[in-house]
MARTIRO-318808 format. One record per residue (C-alpha): residue in one letter; x, y, z. Coordinates in Angstrom, 1 decimal. Example, Ala and Ser with C-alpha at 12.3 -4.5 7.8 and 13.67 -1.06 7.14 Angstrom:
2
  kolza       x       y       z
      a    12.3    -4.5     7.8
      s    13.7    -1.1     7.1
//
This chain:
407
  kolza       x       y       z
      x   181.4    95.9    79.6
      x   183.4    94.8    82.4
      x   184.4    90.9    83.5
      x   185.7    89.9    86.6
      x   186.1    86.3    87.4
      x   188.6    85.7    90.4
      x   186.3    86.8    93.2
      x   183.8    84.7    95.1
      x   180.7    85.3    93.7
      x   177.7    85.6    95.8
      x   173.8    86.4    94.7
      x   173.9    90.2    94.4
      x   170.2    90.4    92.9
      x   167.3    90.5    95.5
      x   166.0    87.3    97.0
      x   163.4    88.9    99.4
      x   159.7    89.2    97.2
      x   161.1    87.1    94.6
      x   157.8    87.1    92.4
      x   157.7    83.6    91.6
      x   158.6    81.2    88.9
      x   157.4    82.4    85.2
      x   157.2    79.6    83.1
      x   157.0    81.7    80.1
      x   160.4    83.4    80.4
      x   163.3    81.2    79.0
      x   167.4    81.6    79.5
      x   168.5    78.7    77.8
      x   171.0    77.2    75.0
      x   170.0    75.5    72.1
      x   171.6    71.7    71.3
      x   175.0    71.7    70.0
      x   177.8    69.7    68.8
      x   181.6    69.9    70.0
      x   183.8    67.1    69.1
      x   186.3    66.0    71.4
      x   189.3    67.8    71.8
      x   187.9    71.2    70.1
      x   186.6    74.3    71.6
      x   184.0    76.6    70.4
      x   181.6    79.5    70.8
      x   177.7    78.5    72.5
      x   175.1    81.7    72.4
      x   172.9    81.7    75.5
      x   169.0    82.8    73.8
      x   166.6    84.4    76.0
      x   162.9    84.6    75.4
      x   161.0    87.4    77.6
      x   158.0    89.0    77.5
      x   159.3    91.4    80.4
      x   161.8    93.9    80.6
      x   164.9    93.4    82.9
      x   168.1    94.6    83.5
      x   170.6    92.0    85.5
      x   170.6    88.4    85.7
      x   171.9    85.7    87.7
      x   172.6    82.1    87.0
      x   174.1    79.0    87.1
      x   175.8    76.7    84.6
      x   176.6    72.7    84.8
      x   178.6    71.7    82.3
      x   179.1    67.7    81.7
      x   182.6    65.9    82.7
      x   184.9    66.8    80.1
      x   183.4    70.0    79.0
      x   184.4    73.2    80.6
      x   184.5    76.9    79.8
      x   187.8    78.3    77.9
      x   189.7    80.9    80.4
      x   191.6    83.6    78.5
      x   194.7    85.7    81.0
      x   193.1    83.4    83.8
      x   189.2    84.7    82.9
      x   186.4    83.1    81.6
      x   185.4    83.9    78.3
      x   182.0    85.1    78.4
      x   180.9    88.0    76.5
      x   177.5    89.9    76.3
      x   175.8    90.6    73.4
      x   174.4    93.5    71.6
      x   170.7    93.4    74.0
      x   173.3    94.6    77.1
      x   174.6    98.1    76.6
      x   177.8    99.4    77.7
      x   176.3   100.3    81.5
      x   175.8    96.0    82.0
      x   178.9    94.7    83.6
      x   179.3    90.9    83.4
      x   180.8    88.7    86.6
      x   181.6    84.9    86.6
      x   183.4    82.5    88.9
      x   183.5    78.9    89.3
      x   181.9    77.7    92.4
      x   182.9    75.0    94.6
      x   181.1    72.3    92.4
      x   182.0    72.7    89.5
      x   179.2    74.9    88.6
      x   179.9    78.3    87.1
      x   177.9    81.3    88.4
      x   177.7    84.0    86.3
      x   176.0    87.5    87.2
      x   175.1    90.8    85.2
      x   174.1    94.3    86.4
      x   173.3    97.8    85.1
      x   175.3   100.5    86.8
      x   171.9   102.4    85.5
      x   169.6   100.3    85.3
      x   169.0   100.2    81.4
      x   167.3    97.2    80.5
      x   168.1    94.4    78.3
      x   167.3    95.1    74.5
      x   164.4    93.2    72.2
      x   161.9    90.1    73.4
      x   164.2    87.7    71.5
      x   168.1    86.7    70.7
      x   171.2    85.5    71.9
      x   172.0    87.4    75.7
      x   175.5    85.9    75.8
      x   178.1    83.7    74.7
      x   180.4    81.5    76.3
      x   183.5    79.9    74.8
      x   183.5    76.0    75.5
      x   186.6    73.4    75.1
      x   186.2    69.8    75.6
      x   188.7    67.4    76.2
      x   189.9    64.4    74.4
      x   187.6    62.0    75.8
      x   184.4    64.0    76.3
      x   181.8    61.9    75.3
      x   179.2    64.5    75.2
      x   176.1    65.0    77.9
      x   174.0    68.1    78.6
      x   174.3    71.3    80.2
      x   172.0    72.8    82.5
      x   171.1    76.6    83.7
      x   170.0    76.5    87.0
      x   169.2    78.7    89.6
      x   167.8    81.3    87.3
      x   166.7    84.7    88.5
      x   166.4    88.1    86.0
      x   165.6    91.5    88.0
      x   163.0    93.9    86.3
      x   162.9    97.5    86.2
      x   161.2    97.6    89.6
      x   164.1    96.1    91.6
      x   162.0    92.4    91.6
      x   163.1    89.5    91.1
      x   161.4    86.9    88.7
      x   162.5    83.5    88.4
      x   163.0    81.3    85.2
      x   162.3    77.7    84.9
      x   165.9    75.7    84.7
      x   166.8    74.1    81.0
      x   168.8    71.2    80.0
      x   170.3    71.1    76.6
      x   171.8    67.8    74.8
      x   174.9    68.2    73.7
      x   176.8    65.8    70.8
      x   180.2    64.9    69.7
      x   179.3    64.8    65.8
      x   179.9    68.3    64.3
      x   177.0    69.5    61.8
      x   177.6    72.2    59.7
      x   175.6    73.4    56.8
      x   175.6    76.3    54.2
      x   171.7    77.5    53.3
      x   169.8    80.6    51.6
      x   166.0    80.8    51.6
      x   163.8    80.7    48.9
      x   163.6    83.1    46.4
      x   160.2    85.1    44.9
      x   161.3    88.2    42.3
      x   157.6    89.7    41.6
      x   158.6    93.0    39.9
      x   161.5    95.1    38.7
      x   164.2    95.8    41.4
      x   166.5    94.7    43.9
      x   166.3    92.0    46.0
      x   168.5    90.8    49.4
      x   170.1    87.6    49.1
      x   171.7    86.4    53.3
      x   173.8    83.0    52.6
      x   173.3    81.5    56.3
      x   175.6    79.3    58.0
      x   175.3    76.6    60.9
      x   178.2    75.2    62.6
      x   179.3    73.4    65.2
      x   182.7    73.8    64.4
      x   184.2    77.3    64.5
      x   185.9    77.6    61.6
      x   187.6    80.8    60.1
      x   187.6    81.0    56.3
      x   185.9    80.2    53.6
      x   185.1    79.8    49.9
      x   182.3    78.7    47.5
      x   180.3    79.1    44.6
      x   177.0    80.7    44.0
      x   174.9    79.8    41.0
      x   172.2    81.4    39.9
      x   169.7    81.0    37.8
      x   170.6    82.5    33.8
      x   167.7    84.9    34.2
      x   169.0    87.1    37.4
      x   172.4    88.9    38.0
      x   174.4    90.6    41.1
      x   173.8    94.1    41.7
      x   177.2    95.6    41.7
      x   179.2    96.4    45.1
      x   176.3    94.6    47.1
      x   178.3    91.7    48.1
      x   179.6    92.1    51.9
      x   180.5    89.9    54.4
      x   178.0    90.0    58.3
      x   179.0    91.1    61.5
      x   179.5    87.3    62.1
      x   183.2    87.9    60.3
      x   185.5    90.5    61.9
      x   187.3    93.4    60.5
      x   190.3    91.5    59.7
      x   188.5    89.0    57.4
      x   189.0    90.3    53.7
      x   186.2    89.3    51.1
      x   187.3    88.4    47.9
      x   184.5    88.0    44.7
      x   185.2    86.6    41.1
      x   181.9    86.8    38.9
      x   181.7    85.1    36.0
      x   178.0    85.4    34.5
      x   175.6    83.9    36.6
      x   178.4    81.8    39.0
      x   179.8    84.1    41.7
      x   183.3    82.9    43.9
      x   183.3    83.9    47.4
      x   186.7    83.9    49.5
      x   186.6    85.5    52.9
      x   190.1    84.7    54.9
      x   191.2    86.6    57.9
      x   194.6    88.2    58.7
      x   194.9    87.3    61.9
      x   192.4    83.8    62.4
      x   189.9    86.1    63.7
      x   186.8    82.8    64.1
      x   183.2    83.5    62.3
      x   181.8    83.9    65.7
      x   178.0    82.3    66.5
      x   176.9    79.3    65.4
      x   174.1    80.3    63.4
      x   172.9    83.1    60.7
      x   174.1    84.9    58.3
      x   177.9    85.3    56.6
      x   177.2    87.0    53.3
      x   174.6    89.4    51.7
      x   174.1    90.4    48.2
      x   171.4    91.9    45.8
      x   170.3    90.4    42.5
      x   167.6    91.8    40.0
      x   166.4    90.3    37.0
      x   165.3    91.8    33.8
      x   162.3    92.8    32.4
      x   159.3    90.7    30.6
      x   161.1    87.2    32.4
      x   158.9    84.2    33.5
      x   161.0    82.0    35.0
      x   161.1    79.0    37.7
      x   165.0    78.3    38.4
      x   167.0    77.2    41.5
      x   170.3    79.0    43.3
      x   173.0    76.6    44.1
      x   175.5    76.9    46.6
      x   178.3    74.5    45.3
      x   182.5    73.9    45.9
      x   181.7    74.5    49.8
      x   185.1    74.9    52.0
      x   185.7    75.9    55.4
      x   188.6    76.0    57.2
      x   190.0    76.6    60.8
      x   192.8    78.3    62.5
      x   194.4    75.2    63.1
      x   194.0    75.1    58.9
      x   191.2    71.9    59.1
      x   189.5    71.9    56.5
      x   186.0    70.8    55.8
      x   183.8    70.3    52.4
      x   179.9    71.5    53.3
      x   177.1    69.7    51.3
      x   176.0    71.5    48.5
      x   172.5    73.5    48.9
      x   170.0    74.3    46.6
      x   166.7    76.8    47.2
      x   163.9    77.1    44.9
      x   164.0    80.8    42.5
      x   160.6    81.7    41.0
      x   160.8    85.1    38.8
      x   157.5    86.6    37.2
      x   159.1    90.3    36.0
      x   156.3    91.4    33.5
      x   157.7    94.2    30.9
      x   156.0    97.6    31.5
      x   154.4    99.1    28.2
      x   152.9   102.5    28.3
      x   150.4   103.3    25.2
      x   150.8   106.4    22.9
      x   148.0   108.4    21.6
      x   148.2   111.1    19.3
      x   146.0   113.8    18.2
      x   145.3   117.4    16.1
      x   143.8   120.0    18.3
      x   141.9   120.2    15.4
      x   141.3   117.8    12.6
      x   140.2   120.3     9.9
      x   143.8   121.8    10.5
      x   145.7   118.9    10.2
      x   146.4   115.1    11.1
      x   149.0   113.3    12.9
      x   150.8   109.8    13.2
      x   153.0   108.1    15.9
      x   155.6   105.3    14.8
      x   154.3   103.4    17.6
      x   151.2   103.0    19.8
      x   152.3   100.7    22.3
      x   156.4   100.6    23.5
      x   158.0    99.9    26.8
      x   159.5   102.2    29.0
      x   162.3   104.5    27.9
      x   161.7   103.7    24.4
      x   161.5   106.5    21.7
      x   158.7   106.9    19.2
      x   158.4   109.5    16.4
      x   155.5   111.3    16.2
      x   154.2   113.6    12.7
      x   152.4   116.3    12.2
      x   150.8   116.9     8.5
      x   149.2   120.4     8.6
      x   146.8   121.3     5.7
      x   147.0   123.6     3.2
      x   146.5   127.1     4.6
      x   147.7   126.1     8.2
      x   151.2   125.5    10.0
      x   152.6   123.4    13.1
      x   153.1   125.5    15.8
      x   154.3   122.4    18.8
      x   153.4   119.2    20.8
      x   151.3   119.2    24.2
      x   151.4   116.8    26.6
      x   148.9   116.8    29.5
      x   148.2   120.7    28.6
      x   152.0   122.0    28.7
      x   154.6   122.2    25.5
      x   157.3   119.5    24.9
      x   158.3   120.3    21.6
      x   158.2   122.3    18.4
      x   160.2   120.0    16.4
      x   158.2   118.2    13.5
      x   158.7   115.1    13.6
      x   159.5   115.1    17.3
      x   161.7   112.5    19.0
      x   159.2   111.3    22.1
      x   161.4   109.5    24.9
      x   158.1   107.9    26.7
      x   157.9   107.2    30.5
      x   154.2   106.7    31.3
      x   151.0   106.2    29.3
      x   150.9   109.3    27.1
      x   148.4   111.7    24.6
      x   150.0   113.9    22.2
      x   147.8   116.8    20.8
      x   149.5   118.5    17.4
      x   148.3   122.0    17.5
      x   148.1   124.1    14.3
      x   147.2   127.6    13.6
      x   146.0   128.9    10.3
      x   148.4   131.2     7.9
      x   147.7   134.6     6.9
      x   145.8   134.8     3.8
      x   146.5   138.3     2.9
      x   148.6   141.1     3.8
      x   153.0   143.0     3.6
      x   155.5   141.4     5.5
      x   158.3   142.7     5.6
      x   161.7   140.2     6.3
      x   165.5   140.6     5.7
      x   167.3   138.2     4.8
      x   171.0   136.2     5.8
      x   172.5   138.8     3.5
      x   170.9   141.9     5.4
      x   169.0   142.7     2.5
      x   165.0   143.6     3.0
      x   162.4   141.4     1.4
      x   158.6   142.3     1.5
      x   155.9   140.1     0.9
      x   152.1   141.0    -0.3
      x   150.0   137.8     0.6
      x   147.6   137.4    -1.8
      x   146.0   134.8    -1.6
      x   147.1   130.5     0.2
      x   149.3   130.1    -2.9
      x   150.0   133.3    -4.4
      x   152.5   136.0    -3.0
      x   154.0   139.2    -4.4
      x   157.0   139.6    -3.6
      x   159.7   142.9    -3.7
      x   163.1   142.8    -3.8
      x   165.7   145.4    -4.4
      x   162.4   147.8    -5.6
      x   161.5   145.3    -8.6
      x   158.5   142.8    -7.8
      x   157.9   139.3    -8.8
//
């Protein structure tokens, strides 16, 4: 983006087939606060339904109330809805009014239906005794080369700063994370902070969540204590670098709760300070929002079963557990048959009797069994090398040679 201030400026957007006014489009400001002998940042919103790319328009600001100039320039800034093609022109005409006029070199439009287009940096003086400012003379060009003009808009503007800290509500339904924005209004531009933030005993901050907006600059540092459910915020800049806006957020963070929690509770926002550059410093109103937390604990049921119950039977330690939780499950084979491993869902998960069952998800254990041989020689060898047979004779009876002698 480019500025350029100390030229004449003259309309340089199309006044032949201007397409009329359209009442629906708005350029406007929304009512403020600036107390005598302070400056701050105003956003200028707009509200479109069409799409353009350049402006042009004029401002009246009330006596003693004028825009800030910075190495003899205005200070007024686009926003993120103007890309870097948009270049930005502004002088103070011959009444006082400032004119102020934006382009594409390519004709990109402006970004979104809704938002702040452009700020200006306002300073009043010692005896401003507040008023209204106007934008006048309002005309946006489309993508077409037209011209469409807005309706003009007067905005009130007071001498009593209002600032306030506020979060919204909070509804935790299930297990999870859940964004947390702490939002600040002001009037005043201030540069630092710190508070607390209470929350309720039944919810905790998600680790490395907390961060600090694009409202703060690069050179504020954020600085967290946490001690149980009360979290200390301290965000100061290097270099006095102002929260810039005058609305939305500051700070973000996640909390979750735990499992099987009912709860109704409230976050506080308590021990508010901001401060300045010029080091003022100014106590906020503590805020409170309403929490409501219904976390139900998951259980998943256990079923176990033989493949077939005239081979043998089975027990589980549990029938009913929640999530991760281990249960032991038990084959019993009868007499003439052997374990052989757990199913699950038609696959093998173990052949250890008991087994150790981690459980994840409803689940049905089948115990399968096969029966042992009733006769026949076997022949084995054992940890010493040596060669053992075995004649079967019968479930409980076996023969058994060793060394050539048999028992």
């Amino acid at each position: 983006m480019k500025t350029f201030s100390k030229i004449l400026i003259v309309p340089i957007l199309l006044l032949i087939g201007v397409s009329g006014i359209k009442a629906t489009e708005r350029l406007y400001i929304e009512e403020f606060n600036i107390s005598p002998g302070n400056s701050r940042s105003v956003g200028i919103e707009l509200s479109n339904s069409g799409v353009y790319t350049g402006f042009q328009a004029d401002i009246e600001l009330p006596e003693g109330l004028n825009l800030t100039l910075q190495n003899g320039e205005a200070e007024v800034n686009l926003s993120s809805r103007a890309d870097a093609s948009h270049m930005l022109v502004s002088n103070r005409l011959a009444d006082g009014t400032w004119r102020i006029v934006c382009f594409s070199s390519e004709n990109v439009p402006f970004s979104g239906t809704e938002g702040e287009l452009l700020t200006i940096r306002l300073k009043s003086d010692a005896q401003f005794a507040g008023g209204s400012v106007t934008i006048k003379n309002i005309l946006f060009t489309n993508t077409n080369n037209q011209d469409v003009a807005f309706l003009e808009n007067t905005t009130q503007i007071g001498i009593t700063e209002e600032n306030s800290l506020s979060t919204e509500p909070l509804t935790i339904e299930n297990e999870g994370e859940y964004p947390v924005t702490i939002n600040l209004k002001n009037d005043t531009e201030f540069s630092a902070f710190q508070f607390d933030i209470i929350l309720p005993e039944e919810l905790s901050v998600v680790e490395n969540t907390l961060a600090l907006t694009s409202r703060l600059s690069a050179s504020h540092n954020l600085t967290q204590t946490i001690d149980g459910n009360k979290i200390r915020v301290l965000a100061i800049s290097v270099s006095n670098a102002p929260i810039t806006g005058s609305k939305g957020g500051i700070l973000t963070f996640n909390v979750k709760a735990e499992k099987n929690i009912v709860a109704q509770g409230e976050m506080k926002l308590q021990n508010i300070l901001f401060s300045t550059a010029n080091a003022n410093e100014y106590i906020l109103e503590n805020s409170t929002v309403a929490v409501s937390i219904n976390v139900p604990l998951t259980l998943y049921t256990i079923s176990v079963s033989s493949s077939d119950e005239s081979m043998g039977s089975t027990t589980a330690s549990e029938t009913e557990v929640e999530e991760g939780a281990t249960v032991t499950l038990t084959a019993t084979p009868k007499d003439g048959y052997k374990f052989t491993n757990w199913t699950l869902g038609g696959e093998v998960v173990s052949t250890d009797n008991p087994y150790q069952a981690t459980i994840t998800a409803n689940s049905e254990f089948v115990a399968n069994f096969e029966a042992l041989p009733t006769s026949g020689k076997f022949e084995a060898v054992n940890s010493d090398g040596v060669t053992i047979w075995y004649n079967i004779t019968s479930y409980n009876t076996a023969e058994v040679t060793y060394k050539g002698s048999s028992y």
